[in-house]
DSSP file (Angstrom, degrees, kcal/mol; ACC not computed):
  #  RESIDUE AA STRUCTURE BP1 BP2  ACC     N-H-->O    O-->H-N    N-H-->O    O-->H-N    TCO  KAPPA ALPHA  PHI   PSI    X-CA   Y-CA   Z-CA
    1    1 A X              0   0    0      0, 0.0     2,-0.6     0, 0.0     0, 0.0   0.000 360.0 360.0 360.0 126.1  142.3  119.4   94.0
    2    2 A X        -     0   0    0      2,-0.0     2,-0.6     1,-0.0     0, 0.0  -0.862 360.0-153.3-109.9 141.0  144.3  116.4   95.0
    3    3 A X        -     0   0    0     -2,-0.6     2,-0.3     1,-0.0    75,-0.1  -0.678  13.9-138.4 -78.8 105.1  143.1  113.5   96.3
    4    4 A X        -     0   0    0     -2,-0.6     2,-0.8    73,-0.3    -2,-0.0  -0.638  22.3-122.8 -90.9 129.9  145.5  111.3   98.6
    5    5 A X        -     0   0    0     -2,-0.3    -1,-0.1     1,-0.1    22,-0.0  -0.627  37.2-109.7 -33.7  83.6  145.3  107.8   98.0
    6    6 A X        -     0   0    0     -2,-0.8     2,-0.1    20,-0.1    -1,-0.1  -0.227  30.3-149.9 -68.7 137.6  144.4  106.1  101.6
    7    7 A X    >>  -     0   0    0      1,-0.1     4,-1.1    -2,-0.0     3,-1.0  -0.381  30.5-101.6 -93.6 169.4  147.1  104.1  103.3
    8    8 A X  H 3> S+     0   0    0      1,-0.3     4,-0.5     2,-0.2    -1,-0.1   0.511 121.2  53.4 -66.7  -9.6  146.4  101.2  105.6
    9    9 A X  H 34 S+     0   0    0      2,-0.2    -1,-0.3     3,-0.1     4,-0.2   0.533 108.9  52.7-114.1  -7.5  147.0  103.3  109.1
   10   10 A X  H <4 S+     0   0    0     -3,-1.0    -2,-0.2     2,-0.1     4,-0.1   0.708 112.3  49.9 -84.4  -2.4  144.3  105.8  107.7
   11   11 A X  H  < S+     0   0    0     -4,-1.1     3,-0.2     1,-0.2    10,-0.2   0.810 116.8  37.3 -71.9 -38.1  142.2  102.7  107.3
   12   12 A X  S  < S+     0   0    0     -4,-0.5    -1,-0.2     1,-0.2    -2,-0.1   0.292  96.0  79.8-125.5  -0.5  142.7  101.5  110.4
   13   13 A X  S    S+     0   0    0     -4,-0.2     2,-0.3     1,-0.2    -1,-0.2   0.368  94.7  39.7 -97.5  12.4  142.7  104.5  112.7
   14   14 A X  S >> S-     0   0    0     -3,-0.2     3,-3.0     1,-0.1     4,-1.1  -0.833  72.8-134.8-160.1 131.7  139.3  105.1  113.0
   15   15 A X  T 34 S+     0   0    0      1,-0.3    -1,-0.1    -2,-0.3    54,-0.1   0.692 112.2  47.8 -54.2 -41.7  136.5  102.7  113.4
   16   16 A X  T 3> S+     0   0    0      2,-0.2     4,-0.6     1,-0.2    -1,-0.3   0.367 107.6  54.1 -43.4 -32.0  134.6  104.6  110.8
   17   17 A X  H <> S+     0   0    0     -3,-3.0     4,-1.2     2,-0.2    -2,-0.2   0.625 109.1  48.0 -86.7 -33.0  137.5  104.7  108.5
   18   18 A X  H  <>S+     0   0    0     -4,-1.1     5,-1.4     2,-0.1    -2,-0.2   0.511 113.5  49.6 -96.6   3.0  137.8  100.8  108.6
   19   19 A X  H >45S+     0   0    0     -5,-0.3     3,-2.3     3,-0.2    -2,-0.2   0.866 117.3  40.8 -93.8 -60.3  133.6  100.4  108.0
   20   20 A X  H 3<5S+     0   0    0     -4,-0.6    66,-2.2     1,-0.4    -2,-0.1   0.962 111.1  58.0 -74.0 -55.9  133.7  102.8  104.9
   21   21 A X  T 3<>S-     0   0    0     -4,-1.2     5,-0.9    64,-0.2    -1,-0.4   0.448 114.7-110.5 -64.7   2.8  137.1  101.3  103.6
   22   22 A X  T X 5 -     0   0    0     -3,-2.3     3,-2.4     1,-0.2    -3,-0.2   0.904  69.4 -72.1  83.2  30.3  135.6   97.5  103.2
   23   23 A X  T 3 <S-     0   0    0     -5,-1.4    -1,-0.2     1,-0.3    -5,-0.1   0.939 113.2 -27.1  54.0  50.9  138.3   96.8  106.5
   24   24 A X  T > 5S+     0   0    0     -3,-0.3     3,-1.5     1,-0.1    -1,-0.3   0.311 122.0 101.5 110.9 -24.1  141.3   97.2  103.8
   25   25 A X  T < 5S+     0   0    0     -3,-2.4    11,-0.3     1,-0.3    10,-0.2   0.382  71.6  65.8 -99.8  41.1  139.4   96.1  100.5
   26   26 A X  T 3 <S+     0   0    0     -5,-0.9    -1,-0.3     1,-0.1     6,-0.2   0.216  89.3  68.1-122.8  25.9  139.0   99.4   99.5
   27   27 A X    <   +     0   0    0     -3,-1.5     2,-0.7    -6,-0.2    -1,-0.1  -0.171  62.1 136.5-128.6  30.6  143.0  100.1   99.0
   28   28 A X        -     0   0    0     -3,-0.2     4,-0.2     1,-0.1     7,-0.1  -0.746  58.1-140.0 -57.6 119.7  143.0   98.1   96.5
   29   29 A X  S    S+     0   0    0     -2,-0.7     2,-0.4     2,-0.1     3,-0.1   0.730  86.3  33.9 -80.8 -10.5  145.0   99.8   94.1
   30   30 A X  S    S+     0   0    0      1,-0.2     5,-0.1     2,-0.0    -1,-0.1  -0.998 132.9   2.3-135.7 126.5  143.0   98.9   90.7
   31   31 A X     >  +     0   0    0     -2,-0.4     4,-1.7     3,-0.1     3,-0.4   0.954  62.1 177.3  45.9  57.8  138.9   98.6   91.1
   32   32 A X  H  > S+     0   0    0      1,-0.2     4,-2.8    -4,-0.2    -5,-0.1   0.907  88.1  56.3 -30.2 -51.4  138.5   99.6   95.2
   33   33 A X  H  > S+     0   0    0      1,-0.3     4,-1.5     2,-0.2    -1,-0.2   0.724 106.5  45.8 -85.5 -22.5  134.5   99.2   94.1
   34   34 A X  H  > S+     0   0    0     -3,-0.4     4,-3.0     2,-0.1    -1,-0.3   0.912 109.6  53.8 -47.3 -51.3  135.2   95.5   92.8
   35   35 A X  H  X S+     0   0    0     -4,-1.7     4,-1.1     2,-0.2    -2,-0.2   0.948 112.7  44.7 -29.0 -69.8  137.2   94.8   96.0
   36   36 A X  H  X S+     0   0    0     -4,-2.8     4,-3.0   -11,-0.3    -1,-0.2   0.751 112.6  49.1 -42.9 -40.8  134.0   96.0   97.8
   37   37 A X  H >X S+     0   0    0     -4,-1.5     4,-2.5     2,-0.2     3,-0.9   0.995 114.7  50.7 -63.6 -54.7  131.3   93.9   95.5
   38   38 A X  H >X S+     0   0    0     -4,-3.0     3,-1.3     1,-0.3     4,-0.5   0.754 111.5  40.9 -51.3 -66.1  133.6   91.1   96.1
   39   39 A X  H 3X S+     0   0    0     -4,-1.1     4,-1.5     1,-0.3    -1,-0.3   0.524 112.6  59.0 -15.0 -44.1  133.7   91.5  100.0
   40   40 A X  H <X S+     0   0    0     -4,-3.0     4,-0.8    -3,-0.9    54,-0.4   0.827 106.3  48.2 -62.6 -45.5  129.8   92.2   99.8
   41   41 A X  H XX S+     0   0    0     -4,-2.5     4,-2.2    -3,-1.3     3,-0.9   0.890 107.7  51.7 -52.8 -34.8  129.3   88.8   98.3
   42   42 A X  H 3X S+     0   0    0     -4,-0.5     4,-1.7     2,-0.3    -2,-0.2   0.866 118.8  39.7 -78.2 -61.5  131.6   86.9  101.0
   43   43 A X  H 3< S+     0   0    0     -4,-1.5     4,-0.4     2,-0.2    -1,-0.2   0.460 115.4  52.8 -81.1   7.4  129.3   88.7  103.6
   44   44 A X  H <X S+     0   0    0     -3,-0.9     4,-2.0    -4,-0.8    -2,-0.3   0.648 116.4  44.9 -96.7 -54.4  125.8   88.0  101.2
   45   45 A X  H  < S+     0   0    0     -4,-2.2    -2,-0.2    -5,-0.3    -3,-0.1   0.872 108.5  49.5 -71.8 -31.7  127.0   84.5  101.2
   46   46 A X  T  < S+     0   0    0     -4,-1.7     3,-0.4     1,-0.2    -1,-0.2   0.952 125.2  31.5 -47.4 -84.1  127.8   84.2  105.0
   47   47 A X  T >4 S+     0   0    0     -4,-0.4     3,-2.9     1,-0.2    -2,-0.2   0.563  95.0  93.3 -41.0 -33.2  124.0   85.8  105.9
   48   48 A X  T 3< S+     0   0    0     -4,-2.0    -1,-0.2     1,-0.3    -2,-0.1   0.578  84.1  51.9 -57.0  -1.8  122.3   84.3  102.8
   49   49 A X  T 3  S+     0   0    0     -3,-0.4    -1,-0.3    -5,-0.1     2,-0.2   0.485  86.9 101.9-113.8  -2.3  121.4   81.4  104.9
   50   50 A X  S <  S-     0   0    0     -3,-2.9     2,-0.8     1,-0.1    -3,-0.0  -0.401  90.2 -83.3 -78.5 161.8  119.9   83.1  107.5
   51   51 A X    >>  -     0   0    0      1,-0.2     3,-2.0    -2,-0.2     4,-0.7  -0.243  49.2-119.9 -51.3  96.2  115.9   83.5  108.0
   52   52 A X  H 3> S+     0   0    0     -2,-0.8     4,-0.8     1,-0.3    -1,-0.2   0.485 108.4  61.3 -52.5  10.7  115.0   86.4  105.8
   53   53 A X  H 3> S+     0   0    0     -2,-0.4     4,-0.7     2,-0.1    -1,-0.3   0.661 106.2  46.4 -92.0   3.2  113.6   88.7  108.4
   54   54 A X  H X> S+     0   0    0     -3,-2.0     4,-4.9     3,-0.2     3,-0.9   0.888 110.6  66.3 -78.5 -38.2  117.2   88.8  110.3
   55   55 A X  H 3X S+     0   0    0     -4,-0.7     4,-5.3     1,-0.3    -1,-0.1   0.920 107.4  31.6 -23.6 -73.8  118.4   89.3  106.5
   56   56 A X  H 3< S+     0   0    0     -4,-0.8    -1,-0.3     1,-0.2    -2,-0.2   0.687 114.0  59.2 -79.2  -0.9  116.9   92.5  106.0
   57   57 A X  H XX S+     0   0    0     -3,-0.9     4,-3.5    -4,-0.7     3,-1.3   0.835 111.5  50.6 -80.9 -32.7  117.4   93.6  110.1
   58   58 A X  H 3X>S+     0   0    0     -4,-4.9     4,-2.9     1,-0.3     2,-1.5   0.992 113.6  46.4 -66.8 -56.6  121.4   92.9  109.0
   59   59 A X  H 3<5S+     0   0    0     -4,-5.3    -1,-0.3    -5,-0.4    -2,-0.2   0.158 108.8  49.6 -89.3  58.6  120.8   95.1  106.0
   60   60 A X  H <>5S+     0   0    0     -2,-1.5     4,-1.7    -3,-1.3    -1,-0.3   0.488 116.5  45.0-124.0 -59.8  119.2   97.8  107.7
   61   61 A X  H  X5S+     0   0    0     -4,-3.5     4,-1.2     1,-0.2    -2,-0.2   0.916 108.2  51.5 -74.0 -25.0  121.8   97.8  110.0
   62   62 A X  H  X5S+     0   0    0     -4,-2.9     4,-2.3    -5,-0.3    -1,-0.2   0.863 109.0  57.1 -36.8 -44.9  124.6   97.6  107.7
   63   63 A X  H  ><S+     0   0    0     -5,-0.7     4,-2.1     1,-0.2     5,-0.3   0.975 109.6  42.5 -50.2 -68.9  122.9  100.5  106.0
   64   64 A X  H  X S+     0   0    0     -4,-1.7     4,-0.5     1,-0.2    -1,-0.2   0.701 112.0  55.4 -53.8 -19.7  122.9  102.8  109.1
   65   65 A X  H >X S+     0   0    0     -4,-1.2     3,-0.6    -5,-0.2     4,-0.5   0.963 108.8  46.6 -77.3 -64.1  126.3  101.6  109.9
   66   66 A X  H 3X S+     0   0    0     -4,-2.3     4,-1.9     1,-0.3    -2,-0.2   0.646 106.6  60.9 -55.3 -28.0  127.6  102.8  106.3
   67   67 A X  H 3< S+     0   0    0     -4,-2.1     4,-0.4     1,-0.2    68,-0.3   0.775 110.8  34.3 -99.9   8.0  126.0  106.0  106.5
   68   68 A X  H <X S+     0   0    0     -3,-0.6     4,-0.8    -4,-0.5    -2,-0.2   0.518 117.4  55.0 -97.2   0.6  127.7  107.2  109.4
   69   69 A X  H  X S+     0   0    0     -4,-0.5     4,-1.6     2,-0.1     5,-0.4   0.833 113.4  39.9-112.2 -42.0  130.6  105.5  108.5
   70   70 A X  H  X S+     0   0    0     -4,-1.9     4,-1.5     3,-0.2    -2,-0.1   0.768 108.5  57.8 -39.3 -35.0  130.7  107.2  105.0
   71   71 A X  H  > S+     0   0    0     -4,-0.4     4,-4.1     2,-0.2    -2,-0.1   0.939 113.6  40.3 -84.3 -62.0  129.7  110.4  106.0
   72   72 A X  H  X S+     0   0    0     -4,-0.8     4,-2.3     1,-0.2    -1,-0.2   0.867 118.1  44.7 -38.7 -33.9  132.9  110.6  108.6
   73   73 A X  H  <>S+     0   0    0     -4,-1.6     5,-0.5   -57,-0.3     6,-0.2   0.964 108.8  56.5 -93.9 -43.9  135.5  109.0  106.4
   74   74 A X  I >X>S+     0   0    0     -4,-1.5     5,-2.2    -5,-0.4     4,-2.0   0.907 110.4  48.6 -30.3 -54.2  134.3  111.1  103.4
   75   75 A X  I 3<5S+     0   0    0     -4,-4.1     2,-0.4     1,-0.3    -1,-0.2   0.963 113.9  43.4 -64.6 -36.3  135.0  114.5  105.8
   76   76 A X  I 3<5S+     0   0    0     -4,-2.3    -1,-0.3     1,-0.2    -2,-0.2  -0.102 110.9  51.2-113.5  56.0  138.2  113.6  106.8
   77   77 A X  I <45S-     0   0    0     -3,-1.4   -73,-0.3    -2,-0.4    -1,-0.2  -0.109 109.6-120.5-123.1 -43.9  139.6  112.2  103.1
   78   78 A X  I  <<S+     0   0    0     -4,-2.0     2,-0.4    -5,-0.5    -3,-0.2   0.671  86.1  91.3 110.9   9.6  138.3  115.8  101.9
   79   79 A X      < -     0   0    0     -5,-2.2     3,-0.5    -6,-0.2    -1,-0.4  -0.997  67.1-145.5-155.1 122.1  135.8  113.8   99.4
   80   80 A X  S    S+     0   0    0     -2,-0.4     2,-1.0     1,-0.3    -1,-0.2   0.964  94.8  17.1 -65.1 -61.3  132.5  112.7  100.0
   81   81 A X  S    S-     0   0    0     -7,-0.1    -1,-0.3    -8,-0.0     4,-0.1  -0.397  85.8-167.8-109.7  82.6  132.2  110.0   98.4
   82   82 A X        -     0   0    0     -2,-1.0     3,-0.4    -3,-0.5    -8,-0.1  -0.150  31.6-124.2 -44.7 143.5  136.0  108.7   97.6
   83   83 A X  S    S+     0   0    0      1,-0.2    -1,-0.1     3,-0.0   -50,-0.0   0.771 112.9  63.0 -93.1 -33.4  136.6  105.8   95.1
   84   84 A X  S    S+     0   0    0    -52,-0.1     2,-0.6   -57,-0.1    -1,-0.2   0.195  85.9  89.8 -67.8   8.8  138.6  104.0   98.0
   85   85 A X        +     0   0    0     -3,-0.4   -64,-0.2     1,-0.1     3,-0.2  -0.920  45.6 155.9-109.8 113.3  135.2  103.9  100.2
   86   86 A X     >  +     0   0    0    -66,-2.2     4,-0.8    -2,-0.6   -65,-0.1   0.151  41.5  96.9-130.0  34.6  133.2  100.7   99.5
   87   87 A X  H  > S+     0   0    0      2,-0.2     4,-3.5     1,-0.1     5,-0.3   0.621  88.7  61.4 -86.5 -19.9  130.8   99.6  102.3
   88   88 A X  H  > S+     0   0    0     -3,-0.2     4,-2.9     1,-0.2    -1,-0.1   0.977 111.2  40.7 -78.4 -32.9  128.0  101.6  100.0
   89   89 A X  H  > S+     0   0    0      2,-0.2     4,-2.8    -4,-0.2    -2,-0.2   0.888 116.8  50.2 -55.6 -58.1  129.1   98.6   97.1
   90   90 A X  H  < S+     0   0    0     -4,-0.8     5,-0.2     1,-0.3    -1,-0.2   0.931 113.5  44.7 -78.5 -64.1  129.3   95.7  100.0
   91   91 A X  H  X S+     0   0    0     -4,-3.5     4,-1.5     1,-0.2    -1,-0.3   0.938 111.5  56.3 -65.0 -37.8  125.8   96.6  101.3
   92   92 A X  H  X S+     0   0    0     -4,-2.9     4,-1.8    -5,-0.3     3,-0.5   0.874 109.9  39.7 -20.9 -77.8  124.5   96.9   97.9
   93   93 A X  H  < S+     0   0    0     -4,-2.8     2,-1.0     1,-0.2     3,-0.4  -0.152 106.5  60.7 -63.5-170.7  125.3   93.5   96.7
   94   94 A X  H  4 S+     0   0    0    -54,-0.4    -2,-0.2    -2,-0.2    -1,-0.2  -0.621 107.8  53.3-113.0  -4.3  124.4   91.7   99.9
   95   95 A X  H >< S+     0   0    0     -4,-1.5     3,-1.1    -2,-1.0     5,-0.2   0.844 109.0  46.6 -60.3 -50.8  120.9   93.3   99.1
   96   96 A X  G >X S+     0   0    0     -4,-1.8     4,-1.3    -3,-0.4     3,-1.1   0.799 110.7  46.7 -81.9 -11.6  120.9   92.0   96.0
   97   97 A X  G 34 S+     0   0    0      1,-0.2    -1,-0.3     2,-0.2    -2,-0.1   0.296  99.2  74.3 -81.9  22.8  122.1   88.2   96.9
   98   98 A X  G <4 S+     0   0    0     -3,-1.1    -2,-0.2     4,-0.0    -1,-0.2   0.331 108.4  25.6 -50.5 -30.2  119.6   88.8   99.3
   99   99 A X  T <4 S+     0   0    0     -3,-1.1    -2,-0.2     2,-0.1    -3,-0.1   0.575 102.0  92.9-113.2 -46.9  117.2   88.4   96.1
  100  100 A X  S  < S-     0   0    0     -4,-1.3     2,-0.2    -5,-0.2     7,-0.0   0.020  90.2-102.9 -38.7 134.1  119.1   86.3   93.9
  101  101 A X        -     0   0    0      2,-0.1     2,-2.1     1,-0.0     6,-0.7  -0.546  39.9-111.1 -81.1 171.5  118.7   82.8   94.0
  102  102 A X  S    S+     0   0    0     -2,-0.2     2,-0.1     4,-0.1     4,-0.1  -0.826  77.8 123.8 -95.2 119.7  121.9   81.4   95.9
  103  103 A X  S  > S-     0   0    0     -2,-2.1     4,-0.6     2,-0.1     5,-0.3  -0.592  71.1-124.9-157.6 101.6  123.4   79.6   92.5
  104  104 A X  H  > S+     0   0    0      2,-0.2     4,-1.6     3,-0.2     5,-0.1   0.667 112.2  52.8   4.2 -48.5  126.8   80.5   91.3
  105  105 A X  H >4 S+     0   0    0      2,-0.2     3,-3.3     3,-0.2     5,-0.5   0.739 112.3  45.5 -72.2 -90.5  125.3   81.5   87.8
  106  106 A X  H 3> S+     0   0    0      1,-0.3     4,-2.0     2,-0.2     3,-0.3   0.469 117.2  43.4 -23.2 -68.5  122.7   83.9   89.4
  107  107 A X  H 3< S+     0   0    0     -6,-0.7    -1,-0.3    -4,-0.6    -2,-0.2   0.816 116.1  48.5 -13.3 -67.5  125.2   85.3   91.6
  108  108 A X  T XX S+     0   0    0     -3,-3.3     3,-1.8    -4,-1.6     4,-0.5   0.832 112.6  46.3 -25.4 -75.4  127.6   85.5   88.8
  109  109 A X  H >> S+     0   0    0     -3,-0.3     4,-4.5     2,-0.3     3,-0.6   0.755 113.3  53.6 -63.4 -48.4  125.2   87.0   86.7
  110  110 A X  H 3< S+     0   0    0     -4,-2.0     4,-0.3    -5,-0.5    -2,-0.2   0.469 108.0  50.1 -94.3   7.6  124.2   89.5   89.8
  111  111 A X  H <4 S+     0   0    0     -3,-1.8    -1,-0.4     2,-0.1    -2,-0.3   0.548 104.7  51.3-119.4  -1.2  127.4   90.5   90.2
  112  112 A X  H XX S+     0   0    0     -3,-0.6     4,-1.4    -4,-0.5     3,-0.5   0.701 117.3  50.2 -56.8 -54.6  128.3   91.5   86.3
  113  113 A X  H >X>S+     0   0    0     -4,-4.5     3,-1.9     1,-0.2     4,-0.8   0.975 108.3  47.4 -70.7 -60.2  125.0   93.5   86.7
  114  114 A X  H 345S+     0   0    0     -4,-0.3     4,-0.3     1,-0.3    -1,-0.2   0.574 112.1  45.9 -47.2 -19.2  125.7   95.2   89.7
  115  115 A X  H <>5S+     0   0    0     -3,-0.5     4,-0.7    -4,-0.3    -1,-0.3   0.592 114.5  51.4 -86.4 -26.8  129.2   96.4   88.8
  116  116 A X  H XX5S+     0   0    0     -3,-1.9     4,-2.6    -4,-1.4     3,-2.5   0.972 115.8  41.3 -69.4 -85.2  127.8   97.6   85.1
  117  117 A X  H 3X5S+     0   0    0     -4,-0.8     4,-1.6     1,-0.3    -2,-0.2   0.844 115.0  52.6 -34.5 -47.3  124.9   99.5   86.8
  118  118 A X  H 34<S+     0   0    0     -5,-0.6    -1,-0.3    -4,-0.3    -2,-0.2   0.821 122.3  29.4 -67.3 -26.2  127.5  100.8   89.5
  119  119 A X  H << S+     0   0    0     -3,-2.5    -1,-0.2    -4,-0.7    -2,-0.2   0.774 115.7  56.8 -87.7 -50.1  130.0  102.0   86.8
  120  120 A X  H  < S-     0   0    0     -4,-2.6    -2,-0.1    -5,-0.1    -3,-0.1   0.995  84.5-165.8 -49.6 -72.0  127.6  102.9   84.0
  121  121 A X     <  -     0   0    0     -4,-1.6     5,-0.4     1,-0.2     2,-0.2   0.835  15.4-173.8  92.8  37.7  125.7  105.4   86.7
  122  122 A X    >   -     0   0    0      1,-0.1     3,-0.7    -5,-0.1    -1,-0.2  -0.396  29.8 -39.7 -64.3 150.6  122.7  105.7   84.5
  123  123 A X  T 3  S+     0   0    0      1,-0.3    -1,-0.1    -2,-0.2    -2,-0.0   0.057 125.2  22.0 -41.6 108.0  120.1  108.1   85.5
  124  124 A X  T 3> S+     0   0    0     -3,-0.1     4,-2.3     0, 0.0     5,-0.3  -0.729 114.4  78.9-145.0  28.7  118.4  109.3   88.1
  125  125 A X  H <> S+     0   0    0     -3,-0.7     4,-4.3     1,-0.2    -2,-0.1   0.980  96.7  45.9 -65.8 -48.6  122.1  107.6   90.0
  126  126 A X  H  > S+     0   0    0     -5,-0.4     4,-1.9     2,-0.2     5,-0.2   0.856 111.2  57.9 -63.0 -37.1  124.2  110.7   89.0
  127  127 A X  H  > S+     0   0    0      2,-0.2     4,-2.7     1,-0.2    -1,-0.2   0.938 111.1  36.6 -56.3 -61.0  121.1  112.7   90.3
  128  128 A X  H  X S+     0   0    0     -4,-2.3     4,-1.4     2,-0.2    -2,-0.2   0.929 112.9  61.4 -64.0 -40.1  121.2  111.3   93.8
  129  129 A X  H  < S+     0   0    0     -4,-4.3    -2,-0.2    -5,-0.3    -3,-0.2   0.906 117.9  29.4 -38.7 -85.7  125.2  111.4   93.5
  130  130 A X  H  < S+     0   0    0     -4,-1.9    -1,-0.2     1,-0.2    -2,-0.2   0.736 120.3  59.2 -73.2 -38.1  125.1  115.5   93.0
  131  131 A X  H  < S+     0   0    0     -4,-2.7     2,-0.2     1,-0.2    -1,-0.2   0.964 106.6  25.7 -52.3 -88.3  122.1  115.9   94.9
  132  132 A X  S  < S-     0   0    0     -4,-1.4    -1,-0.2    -5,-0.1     2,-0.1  -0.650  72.7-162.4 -98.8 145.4  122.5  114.6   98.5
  133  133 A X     >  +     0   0    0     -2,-0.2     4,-2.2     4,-0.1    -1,-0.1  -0.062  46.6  32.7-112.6-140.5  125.8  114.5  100.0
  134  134 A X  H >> S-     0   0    0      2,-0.2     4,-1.9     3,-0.1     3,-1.6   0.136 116.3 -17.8  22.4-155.7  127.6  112.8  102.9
  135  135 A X  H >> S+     0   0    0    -68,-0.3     3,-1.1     1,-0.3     4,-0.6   0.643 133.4  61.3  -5.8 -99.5  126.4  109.0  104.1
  136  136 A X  H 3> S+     0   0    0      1,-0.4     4,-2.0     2,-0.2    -1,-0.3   0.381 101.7  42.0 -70.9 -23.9  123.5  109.3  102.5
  137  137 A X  H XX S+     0   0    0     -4,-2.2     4,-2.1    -3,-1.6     3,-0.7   0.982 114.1  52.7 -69.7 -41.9  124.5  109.8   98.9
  138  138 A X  H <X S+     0   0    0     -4,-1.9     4,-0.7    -3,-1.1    -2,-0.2   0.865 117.5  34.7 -54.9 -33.8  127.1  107.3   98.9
  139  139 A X  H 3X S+     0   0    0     -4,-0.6     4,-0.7     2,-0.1    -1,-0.3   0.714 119.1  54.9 -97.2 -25.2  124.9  104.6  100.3
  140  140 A X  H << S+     0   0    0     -4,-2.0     4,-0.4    -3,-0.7    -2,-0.2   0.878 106.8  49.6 -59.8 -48.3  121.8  106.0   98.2
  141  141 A X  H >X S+     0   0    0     -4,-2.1     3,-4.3    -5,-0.2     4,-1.5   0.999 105.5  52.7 -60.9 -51.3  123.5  105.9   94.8
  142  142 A X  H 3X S+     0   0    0     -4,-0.7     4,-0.6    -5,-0.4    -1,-0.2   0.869 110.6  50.0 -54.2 -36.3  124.9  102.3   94.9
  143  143 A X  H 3X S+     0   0    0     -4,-0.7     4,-0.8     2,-0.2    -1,-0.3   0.522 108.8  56.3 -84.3   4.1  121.0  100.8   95.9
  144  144 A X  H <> S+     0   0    0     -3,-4.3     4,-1.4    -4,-0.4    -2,-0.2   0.756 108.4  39.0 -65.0 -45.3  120.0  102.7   93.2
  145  145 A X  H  < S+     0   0    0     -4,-1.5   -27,-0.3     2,-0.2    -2,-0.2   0.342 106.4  62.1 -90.2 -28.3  122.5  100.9   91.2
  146  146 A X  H >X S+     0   0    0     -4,-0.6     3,-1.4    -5,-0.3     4,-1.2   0.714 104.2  60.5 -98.4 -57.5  121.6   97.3   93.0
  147  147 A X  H >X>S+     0   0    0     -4,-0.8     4,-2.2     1,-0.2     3,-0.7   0.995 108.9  37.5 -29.8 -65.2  117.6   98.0   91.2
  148  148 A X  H 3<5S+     0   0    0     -4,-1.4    -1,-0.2     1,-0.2   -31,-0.1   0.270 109.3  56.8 -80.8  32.3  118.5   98.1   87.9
  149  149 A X  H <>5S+     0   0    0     -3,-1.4     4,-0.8     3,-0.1    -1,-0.2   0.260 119.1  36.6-148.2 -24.9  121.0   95.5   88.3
  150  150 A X  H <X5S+     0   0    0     -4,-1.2     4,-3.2    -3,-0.7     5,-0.4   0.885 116.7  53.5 -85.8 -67.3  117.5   93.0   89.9
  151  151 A X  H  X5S+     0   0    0     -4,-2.2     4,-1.0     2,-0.2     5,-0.4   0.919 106.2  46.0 -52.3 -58.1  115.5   94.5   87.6
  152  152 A X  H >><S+     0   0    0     -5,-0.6     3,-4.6     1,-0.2     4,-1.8   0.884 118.2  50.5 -34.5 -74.7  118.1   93.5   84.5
  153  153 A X  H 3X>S+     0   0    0     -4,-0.8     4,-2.9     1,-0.4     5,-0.5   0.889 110.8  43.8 -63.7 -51.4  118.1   89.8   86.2
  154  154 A X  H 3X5S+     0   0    0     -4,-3.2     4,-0.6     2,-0.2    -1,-0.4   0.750 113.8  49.8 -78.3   7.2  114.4   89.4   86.5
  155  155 A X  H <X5S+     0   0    0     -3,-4.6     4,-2.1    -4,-1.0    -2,-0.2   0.818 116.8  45.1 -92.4 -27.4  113.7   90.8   82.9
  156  156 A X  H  X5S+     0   0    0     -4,-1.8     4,-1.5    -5,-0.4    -2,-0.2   0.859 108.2  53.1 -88.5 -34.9  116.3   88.3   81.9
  157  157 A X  H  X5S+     0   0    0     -4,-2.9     4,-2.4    -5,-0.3    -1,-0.2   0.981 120.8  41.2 -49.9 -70.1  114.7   85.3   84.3
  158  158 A X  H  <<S+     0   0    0     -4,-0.6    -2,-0.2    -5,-0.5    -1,-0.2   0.784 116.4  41.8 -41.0 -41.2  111.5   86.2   82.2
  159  159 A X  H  < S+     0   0    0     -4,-2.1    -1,-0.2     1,-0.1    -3,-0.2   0.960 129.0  20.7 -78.0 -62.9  112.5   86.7   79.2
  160  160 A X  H  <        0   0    0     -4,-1.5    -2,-0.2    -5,-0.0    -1,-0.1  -0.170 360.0 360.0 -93.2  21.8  115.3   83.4   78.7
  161  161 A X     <        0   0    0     -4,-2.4    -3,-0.2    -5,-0.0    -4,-0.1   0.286 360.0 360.0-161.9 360.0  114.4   80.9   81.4
């Protein structure tokens, strides 16, 4: 099977297409899922100052948002979950600065884990990956991936500081 590389007018021609695709940072040509973390911090930092129950009402809707917006742009790429789709990455990280304390290191720190976890895929990620498709695996695996990536950070809070 080949996989077309999405251009900036499939990005942009459907609302759904421009949610999934990070609005453009998921044509990046080298690490789309970097793009995304990055672009999920920018919009973690933006919200991070808000009252933490509108926090988690953004990412709840951000969630819902991502799984309809995955699920679409997935059918009409041909690929469920396409390495040029990063809104599951964005919402991911802005859960986990969500947790984080807002400090450069921690951040820092919480975006080195989340991109490890997100890459690595250790188990049960690859499980949800094969399991459920459309939206919801794409946006399932990656908060899988956003756990172990808190969980690292608080063993490591415990452990060294």
């Amino acid at each position: 099977m080949i996989v077309f590389r999405p251009r900036p007018g499939f990005a942009f021609s459907h609302p759904a297409h421009a949610v999934a695709l990070g609005f453009g940072a998921g044509l990046a040509p080298f690490a789309p899922g970097t793009a995304g973390t990055v672009l999920g911090w920018a919009i973690g930092w933006i919200i991070g100052g808000l009252h933490a129950g509108l926090i988690f009402l953004s990412l709840i809707v951000l969630f819902l948002i991502g799984l309809w917006a995955c699920d679409v742009t997935g059918r009409h790429l041909g690929v469920a979950d396409h390495g040029a789709m990063v809104w599951d990455e964005v919402v991911a990280f802005v859960l986990v600065l969500a947790i984080v304390p807002r400090e450069l290191a921690w951040q820092a720190a919480a975006f080195v884990a989340f991109r490890f976890f997100d890459i690595a895929k250790p188990p049960p990620i690859r499980y949800f990956e094969r399991r459920y498709g459309g939206g919801f695996g794409v946006m399932f695996d990656d908060l899988v991936a956003a756990a172990y990536a808190l969980l690292a950070l608080a063993a490591a809070k415990r452990l060294f500081f």
